[in-house]
MARKEKOL-405096 format. One record per residue: y, x, z of N, C-alpha, C in turn. Coordinates in nm, 4 decimals, padded with zeros to 6 digits. Example, Ala and Ser with C-alpha at 12.3 -4.5 7.8 and 13.67 -1.06 7.14 Angstrom:
       n_y       n_x       n_z      ca_y      ca_x      ca_z       c_y       c_x       c_z
  -00.5690   01.3190   00.7800  -00.4500   01.2300   00.7800  -00.3300   01.3200   00.7800
  -00.2250   01.2850   00.7080  -00.1060   01.3670   00.7140   00.0030   01.2900   00.7870
***
This chain:
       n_y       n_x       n_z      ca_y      ca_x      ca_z       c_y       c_x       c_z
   12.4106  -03.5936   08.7090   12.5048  -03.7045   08.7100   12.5699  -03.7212   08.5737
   12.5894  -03.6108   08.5180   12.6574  -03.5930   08.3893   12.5738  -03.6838   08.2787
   12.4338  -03.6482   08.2898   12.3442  -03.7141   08.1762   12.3054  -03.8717   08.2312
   12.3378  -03.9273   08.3678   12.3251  -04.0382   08.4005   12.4707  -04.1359   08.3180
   12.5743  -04.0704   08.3207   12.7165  -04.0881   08.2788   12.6811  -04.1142   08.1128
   12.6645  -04.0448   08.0915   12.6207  -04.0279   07.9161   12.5065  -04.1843   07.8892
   12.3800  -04.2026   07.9953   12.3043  -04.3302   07.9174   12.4016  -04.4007   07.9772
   12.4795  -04.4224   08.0696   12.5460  -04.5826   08.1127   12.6397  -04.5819   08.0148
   12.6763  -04.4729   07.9626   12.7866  -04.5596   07.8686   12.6965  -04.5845   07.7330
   12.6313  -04.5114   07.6948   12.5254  -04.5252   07.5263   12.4606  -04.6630   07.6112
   12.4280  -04.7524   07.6904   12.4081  -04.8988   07.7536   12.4767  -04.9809   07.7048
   12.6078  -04.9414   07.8132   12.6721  -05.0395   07.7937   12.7920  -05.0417   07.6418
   12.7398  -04.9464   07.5814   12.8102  -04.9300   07.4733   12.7093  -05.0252   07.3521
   12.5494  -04.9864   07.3713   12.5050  -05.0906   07.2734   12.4284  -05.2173   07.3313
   12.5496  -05.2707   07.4086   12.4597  -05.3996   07.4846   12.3328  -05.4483   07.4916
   12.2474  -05.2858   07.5548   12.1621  -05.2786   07.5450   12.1204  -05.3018   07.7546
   12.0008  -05.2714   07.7767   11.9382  -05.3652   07.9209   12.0121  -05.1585   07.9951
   12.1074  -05.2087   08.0986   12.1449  -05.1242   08.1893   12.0916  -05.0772   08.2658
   11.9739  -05.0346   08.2245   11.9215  -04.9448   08.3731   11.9571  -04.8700   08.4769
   12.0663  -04.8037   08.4152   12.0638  -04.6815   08.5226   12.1635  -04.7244   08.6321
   12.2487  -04.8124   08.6169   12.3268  -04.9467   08.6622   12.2248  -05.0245   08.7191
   12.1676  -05.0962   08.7057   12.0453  -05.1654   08.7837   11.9929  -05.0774   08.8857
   11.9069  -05.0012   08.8470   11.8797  -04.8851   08.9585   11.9385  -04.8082   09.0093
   12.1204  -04.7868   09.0232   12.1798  -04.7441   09.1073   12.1782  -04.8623   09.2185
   12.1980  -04.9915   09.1551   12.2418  -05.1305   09.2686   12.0804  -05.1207   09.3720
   12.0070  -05.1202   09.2527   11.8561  -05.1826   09.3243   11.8367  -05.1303   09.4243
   11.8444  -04.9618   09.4268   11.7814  -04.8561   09.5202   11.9026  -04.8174   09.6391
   12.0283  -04.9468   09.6217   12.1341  -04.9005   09.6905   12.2040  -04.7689   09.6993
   12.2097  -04.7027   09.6194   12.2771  -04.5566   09.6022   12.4184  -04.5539   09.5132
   12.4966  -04.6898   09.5580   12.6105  -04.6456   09.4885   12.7153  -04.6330   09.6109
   12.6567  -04.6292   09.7565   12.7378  -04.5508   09.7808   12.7010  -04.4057   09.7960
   12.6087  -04.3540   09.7530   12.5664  -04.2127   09.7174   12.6672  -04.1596   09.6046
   12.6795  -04.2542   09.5152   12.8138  -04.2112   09.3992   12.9442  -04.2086   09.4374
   12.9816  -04.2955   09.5276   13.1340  -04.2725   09.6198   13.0934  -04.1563   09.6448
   12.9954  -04.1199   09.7594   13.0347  -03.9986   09.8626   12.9832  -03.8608   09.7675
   12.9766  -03.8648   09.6440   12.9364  -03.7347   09.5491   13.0494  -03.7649   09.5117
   13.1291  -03.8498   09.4566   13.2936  -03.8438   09.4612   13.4267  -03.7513   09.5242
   13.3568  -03.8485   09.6287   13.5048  -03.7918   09.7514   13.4228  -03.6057   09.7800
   13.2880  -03.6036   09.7739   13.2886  -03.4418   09.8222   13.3017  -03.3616   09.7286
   13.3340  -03.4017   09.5477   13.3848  -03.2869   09.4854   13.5375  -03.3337   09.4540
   13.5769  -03.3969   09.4922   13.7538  -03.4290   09.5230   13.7529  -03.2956   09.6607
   13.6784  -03.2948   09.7582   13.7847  -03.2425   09.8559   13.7112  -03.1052   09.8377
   13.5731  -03.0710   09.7367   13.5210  -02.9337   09.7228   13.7013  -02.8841   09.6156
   13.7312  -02.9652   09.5102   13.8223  -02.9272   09.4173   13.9703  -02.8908   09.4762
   14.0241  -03.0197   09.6400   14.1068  -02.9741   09.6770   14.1328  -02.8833   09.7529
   14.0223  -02.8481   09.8433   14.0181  -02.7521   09.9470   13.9577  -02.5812   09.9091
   13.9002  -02.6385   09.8414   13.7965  -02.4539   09.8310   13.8257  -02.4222   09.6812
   13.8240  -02.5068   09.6080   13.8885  -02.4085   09.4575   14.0326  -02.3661   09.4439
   14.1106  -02.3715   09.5741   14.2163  -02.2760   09.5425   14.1810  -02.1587   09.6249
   14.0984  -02.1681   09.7109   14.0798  -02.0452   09.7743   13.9301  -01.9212   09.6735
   13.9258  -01.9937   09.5899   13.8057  -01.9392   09.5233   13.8568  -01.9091   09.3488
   13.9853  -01.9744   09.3252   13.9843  -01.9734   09.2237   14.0201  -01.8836   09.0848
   14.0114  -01.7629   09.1557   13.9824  -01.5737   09.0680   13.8498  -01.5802   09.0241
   13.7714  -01.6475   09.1489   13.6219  -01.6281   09.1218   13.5393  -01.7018   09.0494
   13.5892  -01.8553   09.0329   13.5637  -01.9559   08.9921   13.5860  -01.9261   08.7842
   13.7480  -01.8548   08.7650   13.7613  -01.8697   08.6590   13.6973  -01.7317   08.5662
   13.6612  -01.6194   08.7050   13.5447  -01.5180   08.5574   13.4438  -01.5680   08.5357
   13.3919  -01.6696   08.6442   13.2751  -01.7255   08.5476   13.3288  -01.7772   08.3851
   13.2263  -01.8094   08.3325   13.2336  -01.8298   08.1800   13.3133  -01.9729   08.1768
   13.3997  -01.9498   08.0944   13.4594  -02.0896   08.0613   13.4219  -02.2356   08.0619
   13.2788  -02.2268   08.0410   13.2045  -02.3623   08.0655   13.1645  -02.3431   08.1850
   13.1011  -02.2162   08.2295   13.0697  -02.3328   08.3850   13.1747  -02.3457   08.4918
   13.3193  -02.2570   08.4608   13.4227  -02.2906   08.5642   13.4755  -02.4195   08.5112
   13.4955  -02.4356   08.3747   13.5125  -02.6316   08.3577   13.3970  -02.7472   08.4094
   13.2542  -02.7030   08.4045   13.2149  -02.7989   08.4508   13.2040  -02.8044   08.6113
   13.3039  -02.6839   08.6757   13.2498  -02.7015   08.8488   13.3683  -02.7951   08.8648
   13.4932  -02.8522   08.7740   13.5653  -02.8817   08.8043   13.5614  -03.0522   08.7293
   13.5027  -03.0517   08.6136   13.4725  -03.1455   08.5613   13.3334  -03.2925   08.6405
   13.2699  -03.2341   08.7268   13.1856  -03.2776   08.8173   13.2588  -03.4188   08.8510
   13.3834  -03.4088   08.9257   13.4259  -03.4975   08.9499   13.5099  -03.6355   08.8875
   13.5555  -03.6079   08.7546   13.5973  -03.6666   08.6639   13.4307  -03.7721   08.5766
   13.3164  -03.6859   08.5686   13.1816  -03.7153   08.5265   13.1473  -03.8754   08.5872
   13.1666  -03.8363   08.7992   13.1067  -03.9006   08.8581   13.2170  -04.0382   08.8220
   13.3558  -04.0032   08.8691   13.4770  -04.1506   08.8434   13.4233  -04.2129   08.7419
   13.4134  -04.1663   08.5986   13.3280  -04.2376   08.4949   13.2057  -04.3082   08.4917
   13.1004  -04.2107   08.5952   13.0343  -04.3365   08.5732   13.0523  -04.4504   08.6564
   13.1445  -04.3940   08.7848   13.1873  -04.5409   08.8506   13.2187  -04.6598   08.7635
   13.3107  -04.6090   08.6218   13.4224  -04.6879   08.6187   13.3008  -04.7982   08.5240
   13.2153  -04.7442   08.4635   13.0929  -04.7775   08.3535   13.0498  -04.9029   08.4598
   12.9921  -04.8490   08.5831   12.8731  -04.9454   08.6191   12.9939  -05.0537   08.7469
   13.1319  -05.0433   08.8047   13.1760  -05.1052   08.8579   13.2746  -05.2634   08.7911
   13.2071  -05.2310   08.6314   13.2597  -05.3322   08.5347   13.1889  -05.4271   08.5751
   13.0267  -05.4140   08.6235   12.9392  -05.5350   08.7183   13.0053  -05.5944   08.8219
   12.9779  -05.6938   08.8783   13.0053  -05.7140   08.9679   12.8734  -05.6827   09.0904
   12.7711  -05.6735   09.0087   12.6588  -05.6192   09.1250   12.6457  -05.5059   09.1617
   12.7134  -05.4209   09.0599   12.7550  -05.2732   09.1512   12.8745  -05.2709   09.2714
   12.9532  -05.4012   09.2178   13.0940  -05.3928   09.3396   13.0178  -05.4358   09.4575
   12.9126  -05.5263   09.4387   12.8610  -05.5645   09.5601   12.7981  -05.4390   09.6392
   12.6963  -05.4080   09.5921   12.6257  -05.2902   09.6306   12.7234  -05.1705   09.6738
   12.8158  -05.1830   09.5820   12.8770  -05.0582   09.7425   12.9121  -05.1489   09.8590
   12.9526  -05.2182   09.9035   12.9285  -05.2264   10.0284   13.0502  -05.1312   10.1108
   13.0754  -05.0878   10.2093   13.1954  -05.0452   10.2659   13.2180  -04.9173   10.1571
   13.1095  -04.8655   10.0723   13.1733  -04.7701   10.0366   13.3147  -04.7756   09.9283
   13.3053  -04.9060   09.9320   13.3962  -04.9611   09.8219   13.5611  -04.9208   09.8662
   13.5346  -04.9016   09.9911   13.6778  -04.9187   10.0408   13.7348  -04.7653   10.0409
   13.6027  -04.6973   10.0664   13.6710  -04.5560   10.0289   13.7218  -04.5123   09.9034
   13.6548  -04.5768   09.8050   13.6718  -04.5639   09.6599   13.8279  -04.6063   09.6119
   13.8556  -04.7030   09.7085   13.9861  -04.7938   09.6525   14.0943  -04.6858   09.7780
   14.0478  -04.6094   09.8258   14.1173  -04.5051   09.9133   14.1535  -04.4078   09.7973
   14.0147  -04.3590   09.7463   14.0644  -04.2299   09.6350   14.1025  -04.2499   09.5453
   14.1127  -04.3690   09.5349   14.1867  -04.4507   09.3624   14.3996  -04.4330   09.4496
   14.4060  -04.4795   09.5817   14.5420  -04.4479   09.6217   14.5477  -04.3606   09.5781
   14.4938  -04.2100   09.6427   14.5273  -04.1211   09.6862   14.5374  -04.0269   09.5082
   14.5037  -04.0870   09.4228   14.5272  -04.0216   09.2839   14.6084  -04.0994   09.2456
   14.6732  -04.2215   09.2470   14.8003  -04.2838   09.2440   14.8902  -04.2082   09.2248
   14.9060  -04.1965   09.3690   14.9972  -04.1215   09.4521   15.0644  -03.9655   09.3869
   14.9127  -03.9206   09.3917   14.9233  -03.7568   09.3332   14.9989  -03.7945   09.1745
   14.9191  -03.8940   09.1154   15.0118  -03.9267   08.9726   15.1580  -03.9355   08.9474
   15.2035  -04.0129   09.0496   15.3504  -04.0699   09.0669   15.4244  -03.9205   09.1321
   15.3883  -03.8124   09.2133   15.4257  -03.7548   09.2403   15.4782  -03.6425   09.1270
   15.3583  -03.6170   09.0616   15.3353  -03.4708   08.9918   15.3677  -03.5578   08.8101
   15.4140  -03.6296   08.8059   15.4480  -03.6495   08.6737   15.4895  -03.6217   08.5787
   15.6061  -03.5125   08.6089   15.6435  -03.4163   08.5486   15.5947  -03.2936   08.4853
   15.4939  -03.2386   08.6358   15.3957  -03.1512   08.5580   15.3153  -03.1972   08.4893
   15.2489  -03.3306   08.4974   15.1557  -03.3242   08.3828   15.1813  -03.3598   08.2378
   15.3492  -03.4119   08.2532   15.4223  -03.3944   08.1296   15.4373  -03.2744   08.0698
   15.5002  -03.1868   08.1821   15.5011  -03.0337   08.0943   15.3488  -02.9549   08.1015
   15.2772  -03.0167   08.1533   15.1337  -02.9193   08.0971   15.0598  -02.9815   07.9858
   15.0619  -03.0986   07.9665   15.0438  -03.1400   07.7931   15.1240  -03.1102   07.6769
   15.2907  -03.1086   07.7043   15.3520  -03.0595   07.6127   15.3338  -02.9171   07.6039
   15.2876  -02.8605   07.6676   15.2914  -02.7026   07.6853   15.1705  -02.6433   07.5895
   15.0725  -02.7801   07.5472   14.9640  -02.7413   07.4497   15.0042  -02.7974   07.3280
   15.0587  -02.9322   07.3370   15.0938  -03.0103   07.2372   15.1913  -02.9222   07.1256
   15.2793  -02.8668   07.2000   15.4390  -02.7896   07.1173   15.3886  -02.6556   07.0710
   15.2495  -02.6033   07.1596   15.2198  -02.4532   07.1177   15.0913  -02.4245   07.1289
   14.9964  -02.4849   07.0441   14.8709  -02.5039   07.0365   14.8273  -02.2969   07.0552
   14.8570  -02.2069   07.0014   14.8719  -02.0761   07.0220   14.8712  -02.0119   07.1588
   14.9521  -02.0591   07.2298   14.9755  -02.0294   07.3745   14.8498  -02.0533   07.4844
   14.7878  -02.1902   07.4230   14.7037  -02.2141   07.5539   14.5460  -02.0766   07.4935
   14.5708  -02.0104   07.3645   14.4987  -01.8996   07.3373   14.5345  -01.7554   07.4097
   14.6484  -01.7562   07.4542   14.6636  -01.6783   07.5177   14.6771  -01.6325   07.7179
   14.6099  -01.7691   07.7257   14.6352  -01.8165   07.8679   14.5203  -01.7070   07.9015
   14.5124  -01.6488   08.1165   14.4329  -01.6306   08.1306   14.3927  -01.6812   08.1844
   14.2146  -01.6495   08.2417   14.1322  -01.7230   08.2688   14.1714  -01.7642   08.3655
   14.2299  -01.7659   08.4948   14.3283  -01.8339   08.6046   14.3987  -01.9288   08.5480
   14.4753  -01.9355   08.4815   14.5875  -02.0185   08.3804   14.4818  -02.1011   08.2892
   14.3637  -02.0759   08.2361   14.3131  -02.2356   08.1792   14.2632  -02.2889   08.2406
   14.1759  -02.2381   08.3739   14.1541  -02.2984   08.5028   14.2298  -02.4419   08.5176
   14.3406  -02.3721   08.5895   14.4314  -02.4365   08.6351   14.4884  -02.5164   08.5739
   14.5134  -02.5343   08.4169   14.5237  -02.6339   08.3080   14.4114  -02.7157   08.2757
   14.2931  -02.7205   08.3105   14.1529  -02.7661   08.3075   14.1629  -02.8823   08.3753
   14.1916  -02.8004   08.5044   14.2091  -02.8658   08.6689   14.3372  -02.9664   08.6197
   14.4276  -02.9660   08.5874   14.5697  -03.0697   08.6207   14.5163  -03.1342   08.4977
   14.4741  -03.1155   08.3642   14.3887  -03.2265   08.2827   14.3137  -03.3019   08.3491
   14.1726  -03.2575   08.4181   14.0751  -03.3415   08.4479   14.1253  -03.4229   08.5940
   14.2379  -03.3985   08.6966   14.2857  -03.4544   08.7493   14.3682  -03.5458   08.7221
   14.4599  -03.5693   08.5990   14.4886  -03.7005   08.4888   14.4254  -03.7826   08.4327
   14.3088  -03.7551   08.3898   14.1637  -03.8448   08.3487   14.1586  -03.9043   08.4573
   14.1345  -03.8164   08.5544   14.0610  -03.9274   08.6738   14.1362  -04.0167   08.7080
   14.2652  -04.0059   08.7684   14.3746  -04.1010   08.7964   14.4268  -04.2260   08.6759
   14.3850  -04.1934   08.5556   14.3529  -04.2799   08.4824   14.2635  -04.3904   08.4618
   14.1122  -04.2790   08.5301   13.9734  -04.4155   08.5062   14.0204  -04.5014   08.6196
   14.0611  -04.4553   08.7263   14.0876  -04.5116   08.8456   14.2197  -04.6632   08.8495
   14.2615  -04.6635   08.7392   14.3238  -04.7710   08.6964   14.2181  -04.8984   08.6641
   14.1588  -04.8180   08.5725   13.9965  -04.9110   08.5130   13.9322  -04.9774   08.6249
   13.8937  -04.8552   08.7285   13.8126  -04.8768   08.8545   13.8711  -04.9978   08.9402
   14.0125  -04.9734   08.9851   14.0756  -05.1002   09.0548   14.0749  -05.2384   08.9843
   14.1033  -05.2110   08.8768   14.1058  -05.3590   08.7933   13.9669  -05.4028   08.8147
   13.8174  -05.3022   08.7812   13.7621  -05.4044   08.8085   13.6868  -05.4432   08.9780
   13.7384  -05.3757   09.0623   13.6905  -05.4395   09.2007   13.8095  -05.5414   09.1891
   13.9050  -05.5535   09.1717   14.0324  -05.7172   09.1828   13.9686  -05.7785   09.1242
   13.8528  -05.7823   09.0031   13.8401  -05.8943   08.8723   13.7439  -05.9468   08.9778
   13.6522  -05.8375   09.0712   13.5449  -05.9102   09.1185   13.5296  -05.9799   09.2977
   13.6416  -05.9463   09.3462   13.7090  -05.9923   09.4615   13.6405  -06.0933   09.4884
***
């Protein structure tokens, strides 16, 4: 998904012919991209706190990318839902999408503070996040790549309203 993410944007970055956008619509699999969505949203909310000693001795890259998975997939939503023939093609899955776009709203408006003090907390002491442990950059990984997402998800709504 990661290297599908990477050509839709090198596409639509050199207004060049969108394939991988075309053949998500063509073969109908964008609601295959919602529901690889919502199941590493609720793999990230439900089971990586119960896993997450185990999650962070793995090596630094692959406990960021088990967590990064889901931030990958929002992106390429946000790439190919700038169509309007991808808004079509999801199809009801659209509605779940504009569910998990709330539901990171929400978490945004709530937790605002922390993600104020966990950026300033790198910003003011670039040193410190060297001394974090592997639990603690985890978990700073995690409340980053959960700000990205709630971000693309701004992108994402604007464009299912543009295409209403």
């Amino acid at each position: 998904m990661d290297r599908l993410n990477i050509q839709a944007h090198k596409n639509a970055i050199g207004s060049s012919d969108e394939f991988v956008m075309e053949s998500f619509c063509t073969l109908d699999k964008m609601p295959f991209i919602v529901n690889d969505l919502l199941t590493a949203e609720v793999w990230k909310t439900n089971v990586l706190p119960l896993m997450m000693e185990e999650v962070a001795k793995l090596s630094t890259i692959k406990s960021y990318m088990c967590v990064y998975h889901e931030a990958s997939v929002c992106n390429l939503l946000e790439v190919m839902l700038y169509h309007k023939t991808a808004c079509e093609s999801s199809e009801d899955a659209l509605v779940e999408l504009i569910d998990y776009c709330y539901r990171k709203f929400l978490h945004l408006q709530c937790n605002a503070e922390m993600y104020a003090k966990n950026r300033d907390q790198c910003l003011n002491d670039p040193k410190k996040k060297l001394n974090f442990t592997p639990v603690q950059d985890l978990e700073h990984n995690v409340k980053e790549i959960e700000f990205n997402s709630a971000m693309i998800c701004f992108s994402i709504i604007r464009f299912i309203c543009d295409h209403i």
